[in-house]
C-alpha positions as CSV (number, residue, x, y, z in Angstrom):
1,X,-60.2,-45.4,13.5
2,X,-60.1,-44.5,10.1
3,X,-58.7,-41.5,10.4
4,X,-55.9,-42.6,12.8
5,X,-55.3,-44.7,9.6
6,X,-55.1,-42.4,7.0
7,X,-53.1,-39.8,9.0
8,X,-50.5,-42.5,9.5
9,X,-50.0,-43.2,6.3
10,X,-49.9,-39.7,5.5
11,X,-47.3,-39.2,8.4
12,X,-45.0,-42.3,7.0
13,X,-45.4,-41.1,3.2
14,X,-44.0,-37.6,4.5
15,X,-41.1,-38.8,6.3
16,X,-40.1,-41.6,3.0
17,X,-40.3,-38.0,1.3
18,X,-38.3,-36.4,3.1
19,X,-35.8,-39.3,3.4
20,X,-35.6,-39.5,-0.2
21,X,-34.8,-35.5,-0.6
22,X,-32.6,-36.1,2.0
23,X,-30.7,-38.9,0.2
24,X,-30.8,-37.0,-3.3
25,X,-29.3,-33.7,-1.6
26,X,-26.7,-35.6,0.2
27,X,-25.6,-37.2,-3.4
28,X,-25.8,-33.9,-4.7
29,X,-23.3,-32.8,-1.9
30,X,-21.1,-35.3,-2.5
31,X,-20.2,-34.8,-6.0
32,X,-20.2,-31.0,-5.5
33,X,-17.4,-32.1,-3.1
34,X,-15.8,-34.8,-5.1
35,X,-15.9,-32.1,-7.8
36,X,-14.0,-29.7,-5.4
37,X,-11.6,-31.9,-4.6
38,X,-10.3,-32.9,-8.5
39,X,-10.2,-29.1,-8.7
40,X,-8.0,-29.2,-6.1
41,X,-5.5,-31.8,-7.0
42,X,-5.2,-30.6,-10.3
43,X,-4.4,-27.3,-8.8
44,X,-1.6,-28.4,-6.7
45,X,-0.1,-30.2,-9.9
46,X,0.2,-26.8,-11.3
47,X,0.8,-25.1,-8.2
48,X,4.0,-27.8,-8.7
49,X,4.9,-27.1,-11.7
50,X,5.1,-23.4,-11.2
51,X,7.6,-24.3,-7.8
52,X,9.5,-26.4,-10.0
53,X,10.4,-23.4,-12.6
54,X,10.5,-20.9,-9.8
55,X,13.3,-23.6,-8.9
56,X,15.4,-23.9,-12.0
57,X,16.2,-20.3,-12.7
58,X,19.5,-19.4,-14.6
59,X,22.7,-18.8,-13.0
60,X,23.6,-15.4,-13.6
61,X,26.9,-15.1,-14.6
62,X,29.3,-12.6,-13.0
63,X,31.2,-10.5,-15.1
64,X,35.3,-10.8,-13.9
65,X,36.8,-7.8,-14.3
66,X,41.2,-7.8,-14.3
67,X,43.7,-5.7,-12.7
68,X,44.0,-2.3,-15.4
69,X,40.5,-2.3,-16.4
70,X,38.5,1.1,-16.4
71,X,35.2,0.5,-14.6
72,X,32.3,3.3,-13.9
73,X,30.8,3.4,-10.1
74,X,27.8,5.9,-10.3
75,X,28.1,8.2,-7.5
76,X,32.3,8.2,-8.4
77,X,32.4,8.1,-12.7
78,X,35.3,5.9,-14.2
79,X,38.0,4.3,-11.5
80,X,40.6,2.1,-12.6
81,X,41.3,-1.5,-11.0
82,X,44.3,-1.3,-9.4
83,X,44.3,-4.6,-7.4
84,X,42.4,-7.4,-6.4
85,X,42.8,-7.9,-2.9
86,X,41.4,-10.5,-0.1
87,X,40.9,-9.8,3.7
88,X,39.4,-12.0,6.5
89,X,36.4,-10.7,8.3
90,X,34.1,-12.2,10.8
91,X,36.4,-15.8,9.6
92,X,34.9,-15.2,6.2
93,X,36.8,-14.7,3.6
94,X,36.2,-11.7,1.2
95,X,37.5,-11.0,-2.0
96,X,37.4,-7.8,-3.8
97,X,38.7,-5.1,-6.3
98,X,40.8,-1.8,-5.2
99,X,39.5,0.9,-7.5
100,X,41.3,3.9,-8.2
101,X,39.2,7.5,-9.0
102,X,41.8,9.4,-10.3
103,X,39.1,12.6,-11.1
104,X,38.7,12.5,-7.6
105,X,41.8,11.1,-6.0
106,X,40.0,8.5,-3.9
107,X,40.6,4.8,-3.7
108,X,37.4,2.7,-3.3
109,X,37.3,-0.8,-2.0
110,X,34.5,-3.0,-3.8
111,X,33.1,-6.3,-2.9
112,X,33.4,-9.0,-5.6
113,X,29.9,-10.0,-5.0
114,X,28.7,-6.6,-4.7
115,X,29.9,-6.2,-7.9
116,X,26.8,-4.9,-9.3
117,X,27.3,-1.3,-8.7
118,X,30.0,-1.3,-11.1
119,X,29.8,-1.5,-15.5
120,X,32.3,-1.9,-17.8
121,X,32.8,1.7,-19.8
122,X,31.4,2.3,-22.9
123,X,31.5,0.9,-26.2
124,X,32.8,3.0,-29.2
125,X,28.9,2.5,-30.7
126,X,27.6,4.5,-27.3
127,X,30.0,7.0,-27.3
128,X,29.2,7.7,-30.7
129,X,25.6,7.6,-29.6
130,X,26.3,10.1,-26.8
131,X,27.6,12.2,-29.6
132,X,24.6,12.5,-31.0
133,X,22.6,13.2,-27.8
134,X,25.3,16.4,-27.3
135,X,24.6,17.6,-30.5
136,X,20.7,17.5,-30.0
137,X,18.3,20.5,-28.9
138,X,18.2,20.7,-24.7
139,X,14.7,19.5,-23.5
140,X,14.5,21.6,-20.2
141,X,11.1,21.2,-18.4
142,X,9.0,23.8,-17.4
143,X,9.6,23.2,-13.3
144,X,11.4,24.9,-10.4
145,X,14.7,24.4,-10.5
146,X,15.3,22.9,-7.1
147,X,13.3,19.6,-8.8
148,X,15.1,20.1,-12.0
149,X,18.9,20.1,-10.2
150,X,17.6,16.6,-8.2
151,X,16.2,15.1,-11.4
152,X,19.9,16.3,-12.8
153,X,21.9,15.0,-9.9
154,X,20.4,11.5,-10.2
155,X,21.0,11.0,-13.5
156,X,24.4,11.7,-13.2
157,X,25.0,9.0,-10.3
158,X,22.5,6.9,-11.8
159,X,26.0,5.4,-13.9
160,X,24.2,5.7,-16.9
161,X,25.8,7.4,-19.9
162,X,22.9,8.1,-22.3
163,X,21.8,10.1,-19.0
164,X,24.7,11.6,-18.0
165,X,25.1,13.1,-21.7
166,X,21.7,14.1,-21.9
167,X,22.4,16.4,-18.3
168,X,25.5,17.7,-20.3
169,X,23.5,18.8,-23.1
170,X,20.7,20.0,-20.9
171,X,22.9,22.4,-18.5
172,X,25.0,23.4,-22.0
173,X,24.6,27.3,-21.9
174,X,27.3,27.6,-25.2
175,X,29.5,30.1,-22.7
176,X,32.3,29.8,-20.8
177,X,30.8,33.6,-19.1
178,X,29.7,32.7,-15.4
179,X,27.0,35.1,-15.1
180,X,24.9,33.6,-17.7
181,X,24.5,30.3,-15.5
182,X,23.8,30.2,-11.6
183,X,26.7,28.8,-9.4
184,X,24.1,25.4,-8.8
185,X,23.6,24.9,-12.5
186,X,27.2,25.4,-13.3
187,X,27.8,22.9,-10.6
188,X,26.2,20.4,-12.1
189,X,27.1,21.4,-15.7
190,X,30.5,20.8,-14.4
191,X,30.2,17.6,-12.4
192,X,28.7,15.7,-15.5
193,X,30.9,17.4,-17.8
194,X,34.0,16.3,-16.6
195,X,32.5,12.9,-15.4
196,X,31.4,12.3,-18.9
197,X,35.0,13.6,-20.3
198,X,36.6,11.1,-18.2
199,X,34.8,8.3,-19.6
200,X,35.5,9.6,-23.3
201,X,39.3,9.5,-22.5
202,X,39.2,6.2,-21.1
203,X,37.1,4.7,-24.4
204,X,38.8,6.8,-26.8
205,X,42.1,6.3,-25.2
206,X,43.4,10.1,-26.1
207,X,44.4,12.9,-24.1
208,X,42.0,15.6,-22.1
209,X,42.4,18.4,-24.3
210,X,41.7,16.5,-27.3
211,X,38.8,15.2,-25.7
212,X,37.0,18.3,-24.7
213,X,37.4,19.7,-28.0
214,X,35.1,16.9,-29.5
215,X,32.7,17.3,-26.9
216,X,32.8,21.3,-26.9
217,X,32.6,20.9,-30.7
218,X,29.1,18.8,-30.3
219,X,27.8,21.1,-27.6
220,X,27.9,23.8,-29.7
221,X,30.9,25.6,-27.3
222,X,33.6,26.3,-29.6
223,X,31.2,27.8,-32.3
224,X,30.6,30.5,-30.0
225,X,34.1,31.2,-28.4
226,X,35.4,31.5,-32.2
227,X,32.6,34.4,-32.9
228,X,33.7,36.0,-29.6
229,X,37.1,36.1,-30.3
């Protein structure tokens, strides 16, 4: 009988044990997930706050341009604005600009809000600056040329003009003699060439000629024509 006893109270002391790990686990649980949960709220507060400036960005302004103005589309070079029209289409209303390519004798029709294809020409300061980049030593790489002419052709529609003066100086052979550049280099010399020219008249505001005498006189061109004459 008095081991029935003893194991008993062994049985009931085991069970309070456990029933008191139990309890201190189960508090243990609880502020792990009380914990979890104040991480959480303070995360959706800044989760907020991040929505909230994701929310408020700027406006970005438009740039208007006006009937006259001299605009460069990349894959084109300099066009002039010769309207601003509007047509219906789909019962929307469209607005947009008629530009005029005169290097190319082609009218293009331009979106207002597609607008970002277009920039104004360049300043007096980047011209200058282009100046300098024609007078500079070519940097040709040391690749096949069929990678070299696609590099070449997309920086001159890329409608940059620091690029498009860096391909002129690049392709520059100092000759006006054919059969010291092949007909795809003199392509391309040509094509940025007068793409760039065009852009210098419309800055500059002065005639062709004059033009590519500044240009050949940076490039080296007319250095060479005097000494072959």
């Amino acid at each position: 009988m008095a081991k029935k006893k003893v194991k008993k109270k062994k049985k009931s002391l085991v069970k309070k044990k456990k029933f008191i790990f139990k309890k201190i686990n189960q508090k243990k649980i609880d502020k792990v997930k009380e914990h979890a949960n104040l991480r959480r709220i303070s995360g959706s507060s800044t989760d907020d706050k991040i929505e909230i400036k994701k929310i408020k960005k700027q406006a970005v302004e438009k740039k208007i341009y006006n009937i006259k103005d001299f605009v460069v589309y990349p894959k084109h070079g300099v066009g002039k604005i010769v309207a601003v029209e509007k047509a219906t289409i789909g019962q929307i209303e469209i607005q947009f600009y008629k530009i005029f390519v005169e290097k190319e004798k082609l009218t293009l029709t331009v979106p207002i809000n597609q607008q970002f294809n277009l920039r104004p020409v360049s300043s007096i300061n980047q011209i200058n600056k282009c100046i300098s980049i024609l007078k500079a030593k070519p940097k040709i790489k040391r690749t096949m040329w069929s990678r070299r002419a696609a590099e070449y052709d997309q920086k001159i529609n890329s409608g940059k003009v620091y690029e498009l003066a860096e391909v002129v100086r690049d392709l520059n052979k100092n000759t006006d003699i054919i059969a010291d550049q092949s007909y795809s280099e003199r392509q391309l010399f040509e094509k940025s060439y007068e793409r760039l020219k065009s852009e210098f008249e419309a800055v500059l505001n002065v005639g062709s000629e004059e033009v590519q005498k500044k240009m050949d006189k940076a490039l080296g061109r007319n250095q060479n024509l005097e000494i072959a004459q």
